[in-house]
MARSE-835425 format. One record per residue: z, y, x of N, C-alpha, C in turn. Coordinates in pm, whole numbers, plus 50000, padded with zeros to 5 digits. Example, Ala and Ser with C-alpha at 12.3 -4.5 7.8 and 13.67 -1.06 7.14 Angstrom:
2
<node n_c3="50780" n_c2="49431" n_c1="51319" ca_c3="50780" ca_c2="49550" ca_c1="51230" c_c3="50780" c_c2="49670" c_c1="51320"/>
<node n_c3="50708" n_c2="49775" n_c1="51285" ca_c3="50714" ca_c2="49894" ca_c1="51367" c_c3="50787" c_c2="50003" c_c1="51290"/>
END
This chain:
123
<node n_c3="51589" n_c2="50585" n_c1="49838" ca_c3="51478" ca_c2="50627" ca_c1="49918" c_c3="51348" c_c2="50590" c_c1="49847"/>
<node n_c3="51243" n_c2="50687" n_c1="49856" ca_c3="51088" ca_c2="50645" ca_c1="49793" c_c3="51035" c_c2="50604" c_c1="49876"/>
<node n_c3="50983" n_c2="50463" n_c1="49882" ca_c3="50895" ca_c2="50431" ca_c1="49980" c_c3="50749" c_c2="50391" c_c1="49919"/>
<node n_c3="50633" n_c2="50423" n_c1="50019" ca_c3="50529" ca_c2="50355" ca_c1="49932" c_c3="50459" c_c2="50288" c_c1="50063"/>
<node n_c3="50348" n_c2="50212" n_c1="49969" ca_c3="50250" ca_c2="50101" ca_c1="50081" c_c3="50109" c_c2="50187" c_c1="50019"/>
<node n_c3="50016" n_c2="50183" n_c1="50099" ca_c3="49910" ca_c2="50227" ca_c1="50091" c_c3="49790" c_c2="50127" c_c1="50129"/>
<node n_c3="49648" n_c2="50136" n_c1="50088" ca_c3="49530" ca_c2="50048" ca_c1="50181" c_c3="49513" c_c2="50153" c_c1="50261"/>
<node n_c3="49492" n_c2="50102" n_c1="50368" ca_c3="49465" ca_c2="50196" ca_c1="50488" c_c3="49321" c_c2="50200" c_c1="50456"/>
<node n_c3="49256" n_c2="50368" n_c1="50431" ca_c3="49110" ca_c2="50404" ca_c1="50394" c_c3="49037" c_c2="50429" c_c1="50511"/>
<node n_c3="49191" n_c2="50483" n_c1="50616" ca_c3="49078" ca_c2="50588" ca_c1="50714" c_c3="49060" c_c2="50484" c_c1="50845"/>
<node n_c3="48967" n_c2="50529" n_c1="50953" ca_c3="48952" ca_c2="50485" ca_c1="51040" c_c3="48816" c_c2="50321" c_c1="50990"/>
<node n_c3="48791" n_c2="50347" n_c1="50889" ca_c3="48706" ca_c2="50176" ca_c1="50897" c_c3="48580" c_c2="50262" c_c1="50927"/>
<node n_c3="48560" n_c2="50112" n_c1="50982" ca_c3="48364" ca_c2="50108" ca_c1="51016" c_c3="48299" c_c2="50071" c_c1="50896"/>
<node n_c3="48138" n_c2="50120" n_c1="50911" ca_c3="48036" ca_c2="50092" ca_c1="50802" c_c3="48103" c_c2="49979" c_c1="50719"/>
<node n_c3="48092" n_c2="49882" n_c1="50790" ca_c3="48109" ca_c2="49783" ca_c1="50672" c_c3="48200" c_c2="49742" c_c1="50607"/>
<node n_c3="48330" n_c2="49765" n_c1="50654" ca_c3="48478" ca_c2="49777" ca_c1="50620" c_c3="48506" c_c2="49831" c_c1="50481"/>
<node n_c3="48420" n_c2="50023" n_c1="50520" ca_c3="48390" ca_c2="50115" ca_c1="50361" c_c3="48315" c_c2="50048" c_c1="50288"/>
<node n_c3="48179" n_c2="49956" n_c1="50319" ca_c3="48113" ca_c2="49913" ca_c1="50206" c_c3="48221" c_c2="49786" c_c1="50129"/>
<node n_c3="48303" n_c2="49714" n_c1="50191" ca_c3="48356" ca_c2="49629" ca_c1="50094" c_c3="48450" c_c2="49663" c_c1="50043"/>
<node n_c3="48521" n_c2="49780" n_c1="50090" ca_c3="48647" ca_c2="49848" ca_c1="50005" c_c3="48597" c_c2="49908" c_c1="49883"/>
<node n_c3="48495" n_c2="50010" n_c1="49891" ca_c3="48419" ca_c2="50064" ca_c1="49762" c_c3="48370" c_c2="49981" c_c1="49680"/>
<node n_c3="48382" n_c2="49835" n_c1="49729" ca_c3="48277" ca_c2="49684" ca_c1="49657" c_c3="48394" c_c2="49655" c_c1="49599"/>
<node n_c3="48518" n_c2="49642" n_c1="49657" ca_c3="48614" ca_c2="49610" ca_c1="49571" c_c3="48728" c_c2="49710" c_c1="49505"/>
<node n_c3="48726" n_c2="49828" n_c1="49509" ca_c3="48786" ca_c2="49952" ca_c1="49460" c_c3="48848" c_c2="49912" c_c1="49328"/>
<node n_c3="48737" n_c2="49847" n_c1="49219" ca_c3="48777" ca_c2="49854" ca_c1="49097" c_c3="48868" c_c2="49739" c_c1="49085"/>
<node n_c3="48859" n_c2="49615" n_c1="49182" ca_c3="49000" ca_c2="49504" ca_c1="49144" c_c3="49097" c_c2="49536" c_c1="49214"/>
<node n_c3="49093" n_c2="49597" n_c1="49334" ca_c3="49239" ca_c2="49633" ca_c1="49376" c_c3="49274" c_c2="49740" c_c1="49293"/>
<node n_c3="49229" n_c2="49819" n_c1="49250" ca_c3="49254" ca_c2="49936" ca_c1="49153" c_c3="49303" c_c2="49837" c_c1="49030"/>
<node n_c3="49277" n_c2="49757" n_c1="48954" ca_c3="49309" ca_c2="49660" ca_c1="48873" c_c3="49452" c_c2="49505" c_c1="48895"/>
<node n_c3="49430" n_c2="49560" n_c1="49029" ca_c3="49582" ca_c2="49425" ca_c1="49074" c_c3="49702" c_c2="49555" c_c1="49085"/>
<node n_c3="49667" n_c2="49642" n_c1="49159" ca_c3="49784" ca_c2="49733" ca_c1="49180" c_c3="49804" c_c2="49781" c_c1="49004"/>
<node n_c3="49724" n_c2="49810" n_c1="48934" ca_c3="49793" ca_c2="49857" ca_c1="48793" c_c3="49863" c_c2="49777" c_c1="48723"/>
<node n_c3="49789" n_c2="49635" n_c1="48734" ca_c3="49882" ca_c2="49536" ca_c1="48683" c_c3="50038" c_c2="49548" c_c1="48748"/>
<node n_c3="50007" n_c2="49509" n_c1="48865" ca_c3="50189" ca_c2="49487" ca_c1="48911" c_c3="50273" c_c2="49603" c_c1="48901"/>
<node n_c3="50244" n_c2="49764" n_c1="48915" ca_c3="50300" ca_c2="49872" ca_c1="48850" c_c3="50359" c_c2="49852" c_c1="48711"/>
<node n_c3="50241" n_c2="49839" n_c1="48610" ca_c3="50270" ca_c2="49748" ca_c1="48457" c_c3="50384" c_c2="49642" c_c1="48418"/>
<node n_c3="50364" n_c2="49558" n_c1="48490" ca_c3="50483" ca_c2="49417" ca_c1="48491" c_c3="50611" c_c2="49455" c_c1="48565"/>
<node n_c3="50583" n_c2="49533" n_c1="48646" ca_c3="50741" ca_c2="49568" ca_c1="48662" c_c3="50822" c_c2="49654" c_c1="48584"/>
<node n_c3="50805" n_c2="49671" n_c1="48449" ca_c3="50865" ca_c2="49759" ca_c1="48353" c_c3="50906" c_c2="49872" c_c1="48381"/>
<node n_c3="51046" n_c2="49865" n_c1="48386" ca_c3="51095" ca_c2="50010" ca_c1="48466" c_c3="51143" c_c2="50035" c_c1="48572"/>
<node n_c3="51084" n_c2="50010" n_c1="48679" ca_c3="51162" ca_c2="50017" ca_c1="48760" c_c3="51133" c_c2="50117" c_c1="48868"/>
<node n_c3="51088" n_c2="50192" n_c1="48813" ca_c3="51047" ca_c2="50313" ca_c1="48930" c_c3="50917" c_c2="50326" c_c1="48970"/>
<node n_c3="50851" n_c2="50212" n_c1="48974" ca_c3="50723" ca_c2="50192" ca_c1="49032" c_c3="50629" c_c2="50319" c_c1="48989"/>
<node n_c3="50543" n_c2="50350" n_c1="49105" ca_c3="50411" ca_c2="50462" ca_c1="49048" c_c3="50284" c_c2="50438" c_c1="49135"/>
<node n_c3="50203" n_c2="50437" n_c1="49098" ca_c3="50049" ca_c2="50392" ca_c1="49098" c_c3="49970" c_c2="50505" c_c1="49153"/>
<node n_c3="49959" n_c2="50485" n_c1="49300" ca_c3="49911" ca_c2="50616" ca_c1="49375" c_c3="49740" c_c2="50602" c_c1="49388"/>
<node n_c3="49648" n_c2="50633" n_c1="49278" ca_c3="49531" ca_c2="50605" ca_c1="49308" c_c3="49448" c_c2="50799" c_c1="49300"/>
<node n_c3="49401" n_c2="50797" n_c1="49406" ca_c3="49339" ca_c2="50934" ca_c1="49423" c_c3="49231" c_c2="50902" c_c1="49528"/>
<node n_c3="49151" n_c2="50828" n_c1="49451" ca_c3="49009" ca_c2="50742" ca_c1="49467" c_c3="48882" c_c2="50833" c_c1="49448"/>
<node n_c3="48878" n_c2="50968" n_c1="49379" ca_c3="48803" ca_c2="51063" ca_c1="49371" c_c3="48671" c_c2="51097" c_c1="49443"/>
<node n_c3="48693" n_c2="51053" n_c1="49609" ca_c3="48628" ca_c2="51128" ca_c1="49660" c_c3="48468" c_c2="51035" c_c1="49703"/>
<node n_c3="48384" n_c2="51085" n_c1="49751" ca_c3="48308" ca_c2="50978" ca_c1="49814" c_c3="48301" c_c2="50923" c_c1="49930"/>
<node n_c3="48421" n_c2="51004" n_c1="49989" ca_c3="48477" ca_c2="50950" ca_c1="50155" c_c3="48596" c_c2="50850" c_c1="50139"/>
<node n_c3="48588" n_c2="50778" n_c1="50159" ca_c3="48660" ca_c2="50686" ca_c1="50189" c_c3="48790" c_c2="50673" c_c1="50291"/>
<node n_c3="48756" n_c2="50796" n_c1="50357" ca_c3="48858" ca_c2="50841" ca_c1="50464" c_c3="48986" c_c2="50898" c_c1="50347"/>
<node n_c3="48943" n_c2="50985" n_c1="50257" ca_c3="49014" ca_c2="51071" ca_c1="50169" c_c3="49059" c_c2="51009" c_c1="50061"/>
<node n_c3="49094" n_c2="50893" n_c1="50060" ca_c3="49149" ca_c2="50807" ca_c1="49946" c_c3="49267" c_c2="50776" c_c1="49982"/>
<node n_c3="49365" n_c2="50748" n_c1="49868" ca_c3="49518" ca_c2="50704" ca_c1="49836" c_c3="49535" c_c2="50644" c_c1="49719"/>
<node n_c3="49503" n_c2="50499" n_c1="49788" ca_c3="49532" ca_c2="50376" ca_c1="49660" c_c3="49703" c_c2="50285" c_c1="49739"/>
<node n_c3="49758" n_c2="50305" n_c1="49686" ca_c3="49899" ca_c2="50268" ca_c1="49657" c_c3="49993" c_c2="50262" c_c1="49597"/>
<node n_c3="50123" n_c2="50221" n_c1="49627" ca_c3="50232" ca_c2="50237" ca_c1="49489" c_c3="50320" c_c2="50306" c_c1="49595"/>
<node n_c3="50359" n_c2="50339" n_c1="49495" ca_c3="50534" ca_c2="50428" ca_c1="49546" c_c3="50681" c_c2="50338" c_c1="49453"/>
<node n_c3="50752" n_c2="50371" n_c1="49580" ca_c3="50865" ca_c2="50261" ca_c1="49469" c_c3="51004" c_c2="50312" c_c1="49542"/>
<node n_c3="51108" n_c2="50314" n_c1="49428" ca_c3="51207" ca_c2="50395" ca_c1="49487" c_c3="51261" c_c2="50245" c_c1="49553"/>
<node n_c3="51379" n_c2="50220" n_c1="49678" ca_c3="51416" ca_c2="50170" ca_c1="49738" c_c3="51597" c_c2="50172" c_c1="49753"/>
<node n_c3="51689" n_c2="50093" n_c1="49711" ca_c3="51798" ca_c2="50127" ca_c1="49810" c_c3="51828" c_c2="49998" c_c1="49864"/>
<node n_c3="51793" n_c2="49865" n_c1="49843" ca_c3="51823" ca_c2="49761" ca_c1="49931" c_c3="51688" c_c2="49673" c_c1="49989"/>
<node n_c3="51677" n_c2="49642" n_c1="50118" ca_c3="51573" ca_c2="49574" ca_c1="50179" c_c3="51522" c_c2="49488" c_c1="50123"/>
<node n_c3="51545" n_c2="49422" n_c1="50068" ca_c3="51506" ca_c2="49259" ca_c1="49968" c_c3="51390" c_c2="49309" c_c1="49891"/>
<node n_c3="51442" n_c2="49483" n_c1="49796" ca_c3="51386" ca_c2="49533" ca_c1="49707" c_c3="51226" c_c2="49565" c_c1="49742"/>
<node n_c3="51199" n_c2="49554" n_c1="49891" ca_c3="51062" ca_c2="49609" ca_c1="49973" c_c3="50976" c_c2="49434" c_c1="49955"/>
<node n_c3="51061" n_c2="49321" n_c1="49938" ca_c3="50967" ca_c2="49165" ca_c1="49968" c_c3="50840" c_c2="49166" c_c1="49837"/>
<node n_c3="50891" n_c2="49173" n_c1="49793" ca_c3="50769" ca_c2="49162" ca_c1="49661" c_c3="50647" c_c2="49281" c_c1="49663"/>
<node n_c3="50653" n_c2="49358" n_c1="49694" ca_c3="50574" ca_c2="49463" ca_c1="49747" c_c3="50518" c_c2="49447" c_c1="49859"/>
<node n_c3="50528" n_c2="49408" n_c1="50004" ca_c3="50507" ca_c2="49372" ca_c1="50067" c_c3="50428" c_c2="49251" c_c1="50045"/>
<node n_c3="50485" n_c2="49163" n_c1="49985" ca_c3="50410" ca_c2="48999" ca_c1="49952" c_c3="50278" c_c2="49085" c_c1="49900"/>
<node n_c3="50272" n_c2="49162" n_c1="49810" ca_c3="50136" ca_c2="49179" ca_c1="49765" c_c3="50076" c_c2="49241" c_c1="49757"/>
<node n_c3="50108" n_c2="49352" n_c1="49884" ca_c3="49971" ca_c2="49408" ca_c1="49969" c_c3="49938" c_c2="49291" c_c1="50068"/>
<node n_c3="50037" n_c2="49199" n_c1="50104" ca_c3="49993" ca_c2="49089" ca_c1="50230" c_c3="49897" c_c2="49020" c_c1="50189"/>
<node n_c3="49904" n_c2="48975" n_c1="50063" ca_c3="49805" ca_c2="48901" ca_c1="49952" c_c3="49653" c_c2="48946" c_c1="49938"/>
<node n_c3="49656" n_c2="49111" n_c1="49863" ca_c3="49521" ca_c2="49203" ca_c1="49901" c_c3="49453" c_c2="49195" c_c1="50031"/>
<node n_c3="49583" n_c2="49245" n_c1="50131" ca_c3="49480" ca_c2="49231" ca_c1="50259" c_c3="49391" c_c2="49138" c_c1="50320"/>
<node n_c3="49435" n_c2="49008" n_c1="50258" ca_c3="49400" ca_c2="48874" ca_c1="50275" c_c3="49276" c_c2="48838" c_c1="50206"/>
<node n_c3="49282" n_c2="48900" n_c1="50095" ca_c3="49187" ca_c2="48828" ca_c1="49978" c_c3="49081" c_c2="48962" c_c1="50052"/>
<node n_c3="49082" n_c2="49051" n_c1="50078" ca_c3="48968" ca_c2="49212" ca_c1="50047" c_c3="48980" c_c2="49304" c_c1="50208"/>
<node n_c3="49045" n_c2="49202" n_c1="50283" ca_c3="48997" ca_c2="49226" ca_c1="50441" c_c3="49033" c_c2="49373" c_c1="50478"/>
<node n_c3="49161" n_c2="49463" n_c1="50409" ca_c3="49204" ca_c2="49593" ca_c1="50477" c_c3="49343" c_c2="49574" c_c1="50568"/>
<node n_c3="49386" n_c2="49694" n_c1="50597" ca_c3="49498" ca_c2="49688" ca_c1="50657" c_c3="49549" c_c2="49762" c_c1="50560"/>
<node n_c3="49725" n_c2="49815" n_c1="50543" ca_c3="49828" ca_c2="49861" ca_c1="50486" c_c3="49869" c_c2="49952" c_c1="50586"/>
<node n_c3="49970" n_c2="50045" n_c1="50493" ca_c3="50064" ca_c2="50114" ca_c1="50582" c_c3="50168" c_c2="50177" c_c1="50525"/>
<node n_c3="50305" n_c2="50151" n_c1="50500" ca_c3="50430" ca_c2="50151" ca_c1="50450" c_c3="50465" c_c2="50286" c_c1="50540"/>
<node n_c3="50536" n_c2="50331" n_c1="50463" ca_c3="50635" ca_c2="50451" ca_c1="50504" c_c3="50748" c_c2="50495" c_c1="50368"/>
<node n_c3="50828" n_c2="50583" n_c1="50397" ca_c3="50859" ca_c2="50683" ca_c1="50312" c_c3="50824" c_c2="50837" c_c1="50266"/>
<node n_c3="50843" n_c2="50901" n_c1="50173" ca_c3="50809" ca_c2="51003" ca_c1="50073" c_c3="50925" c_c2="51067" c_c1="50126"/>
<node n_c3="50921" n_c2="51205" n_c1="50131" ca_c3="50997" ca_c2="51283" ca_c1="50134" c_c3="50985" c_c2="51426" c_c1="50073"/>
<node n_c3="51004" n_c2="51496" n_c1="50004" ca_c3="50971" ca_c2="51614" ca_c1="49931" c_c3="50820" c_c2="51637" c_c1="49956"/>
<node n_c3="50769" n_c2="51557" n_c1="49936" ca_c3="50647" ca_c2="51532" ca_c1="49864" c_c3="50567" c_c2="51449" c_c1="49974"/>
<node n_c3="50584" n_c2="51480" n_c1="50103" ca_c3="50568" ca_c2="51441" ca_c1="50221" c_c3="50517" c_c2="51239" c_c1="50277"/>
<node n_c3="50472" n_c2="51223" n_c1="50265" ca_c3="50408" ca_c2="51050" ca_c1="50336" c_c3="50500" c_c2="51061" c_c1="50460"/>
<node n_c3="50581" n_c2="50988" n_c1="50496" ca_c3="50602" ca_c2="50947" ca_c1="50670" c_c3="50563" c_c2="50824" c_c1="50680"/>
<node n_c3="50430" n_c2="50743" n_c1="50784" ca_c3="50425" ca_c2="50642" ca_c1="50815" c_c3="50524" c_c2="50558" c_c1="50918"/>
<node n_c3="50596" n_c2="50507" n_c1="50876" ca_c3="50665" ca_c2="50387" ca_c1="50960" c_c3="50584" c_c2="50274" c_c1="51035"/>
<node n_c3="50489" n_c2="50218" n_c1="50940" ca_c3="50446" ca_c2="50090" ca_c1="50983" c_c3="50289" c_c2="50069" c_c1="50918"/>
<node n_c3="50212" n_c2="49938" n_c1="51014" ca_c3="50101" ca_c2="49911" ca_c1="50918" c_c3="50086" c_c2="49761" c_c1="50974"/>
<node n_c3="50039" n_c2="49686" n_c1="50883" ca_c3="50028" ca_c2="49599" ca_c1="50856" c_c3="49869" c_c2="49541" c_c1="50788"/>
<node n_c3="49842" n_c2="49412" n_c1="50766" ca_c3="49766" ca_c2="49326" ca_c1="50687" c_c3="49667" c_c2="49274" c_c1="50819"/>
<node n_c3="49542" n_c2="49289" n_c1="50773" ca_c3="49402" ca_c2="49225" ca_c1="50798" c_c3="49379" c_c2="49200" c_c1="50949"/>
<node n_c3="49367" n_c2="49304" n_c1="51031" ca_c3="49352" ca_c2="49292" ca_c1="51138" c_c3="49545" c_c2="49346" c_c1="51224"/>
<node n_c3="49626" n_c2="49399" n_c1="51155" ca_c3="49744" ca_c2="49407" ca_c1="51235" c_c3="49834" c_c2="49307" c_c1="51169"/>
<node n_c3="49802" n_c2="49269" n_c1="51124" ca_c3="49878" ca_c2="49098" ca_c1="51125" c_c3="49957" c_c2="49117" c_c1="50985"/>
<node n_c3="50051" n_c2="49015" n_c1="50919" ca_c3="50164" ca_c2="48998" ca_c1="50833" c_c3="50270" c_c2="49079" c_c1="50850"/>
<node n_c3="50305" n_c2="49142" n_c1="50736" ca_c3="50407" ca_c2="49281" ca_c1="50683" c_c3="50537" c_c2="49161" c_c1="50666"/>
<node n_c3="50595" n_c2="49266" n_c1="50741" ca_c3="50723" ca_c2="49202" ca_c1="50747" c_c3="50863" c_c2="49283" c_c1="50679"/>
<node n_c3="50847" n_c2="49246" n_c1="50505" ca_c3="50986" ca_c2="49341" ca_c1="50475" c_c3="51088" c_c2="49400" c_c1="50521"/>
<node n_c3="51164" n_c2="49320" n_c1="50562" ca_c3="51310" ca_c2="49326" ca_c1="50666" c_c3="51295" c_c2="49435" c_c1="50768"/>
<node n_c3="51135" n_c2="49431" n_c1="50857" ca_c3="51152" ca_c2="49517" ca_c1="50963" c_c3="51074" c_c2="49592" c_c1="50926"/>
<node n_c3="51006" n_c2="49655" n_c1="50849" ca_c3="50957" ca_c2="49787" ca_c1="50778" c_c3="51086" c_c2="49836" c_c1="50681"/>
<node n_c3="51182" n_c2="49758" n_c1="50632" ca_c3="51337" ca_c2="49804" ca_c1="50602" c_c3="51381" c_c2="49909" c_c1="50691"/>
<node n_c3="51439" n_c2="49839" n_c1="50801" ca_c3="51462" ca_c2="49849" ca_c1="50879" c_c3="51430" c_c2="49976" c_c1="50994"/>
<node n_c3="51254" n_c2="50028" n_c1="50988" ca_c3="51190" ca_c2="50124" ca_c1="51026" c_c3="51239" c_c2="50242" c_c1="50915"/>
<node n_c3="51285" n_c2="50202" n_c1="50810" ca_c3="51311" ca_c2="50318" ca_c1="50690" c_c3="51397" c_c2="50392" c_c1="50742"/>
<node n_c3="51524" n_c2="50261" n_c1="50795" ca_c3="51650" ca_c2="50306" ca_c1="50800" c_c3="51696" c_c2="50253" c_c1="50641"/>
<node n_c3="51653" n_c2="50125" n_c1="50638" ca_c3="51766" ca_c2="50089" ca_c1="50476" c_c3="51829" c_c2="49971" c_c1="50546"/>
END
């Protein structure tokens, strides 16, 4: 299964967008790294940062999935971002080309919980 985590762009207030666009270029810089260090393993680097709306952005990874464990380290570090750069997340799966949101998580909806965003997959 492809699953990916996303920063949740849409729905923020004024000031929410001003510190996401303030920090664009290091989360854009932590997510490439950890794409990078994980060699091969499927990982892909969903940045389509283009626009000047902030609503219309997709900074995330995509990562293929077949056992739950495989979602903790991914999870750990959007939990990490949200912490350090004050957004929320939102995990789902890919489907012929398709986003399905399952879950969201971080800043203001609290700690991502691997096992039960697993679990929401159906893995």
């Amino acid at each position: 299964m492809l699953v990916y985590l996303l920063v949740a762009c849409d729905g923020l207030d004024e000031k929410q967008e001003k510190k996401l666009k303030r920090n664009l270029p290091e989360l854009q810089a932590a997510l490439r790294a950890y794409v990078e260090d994980s060699g091969d393993s499927g990982l892909a680097l969903i940045d389509e940062c283009d626009s000047d709306e902030c609503e219309e952005w997709q900074l995330g990874i995509s990562q293929p999935v077949k056992k739950k464990a495989e979602l903790k380290p991914l999870v750990a570090l959007f939990d990490e971002l949200a912490r350090k750069y004050g957004f929320d997340c939102e995990a789902g799966s890919i489907e012929d080309g398709q986003r399905d949101p399952v879950s969201y998580f971080g800043k203001q909806e609290g700690q991502g919980d691997a096992f039960l965003i697993a679990a929401y997959l159906g893995l």
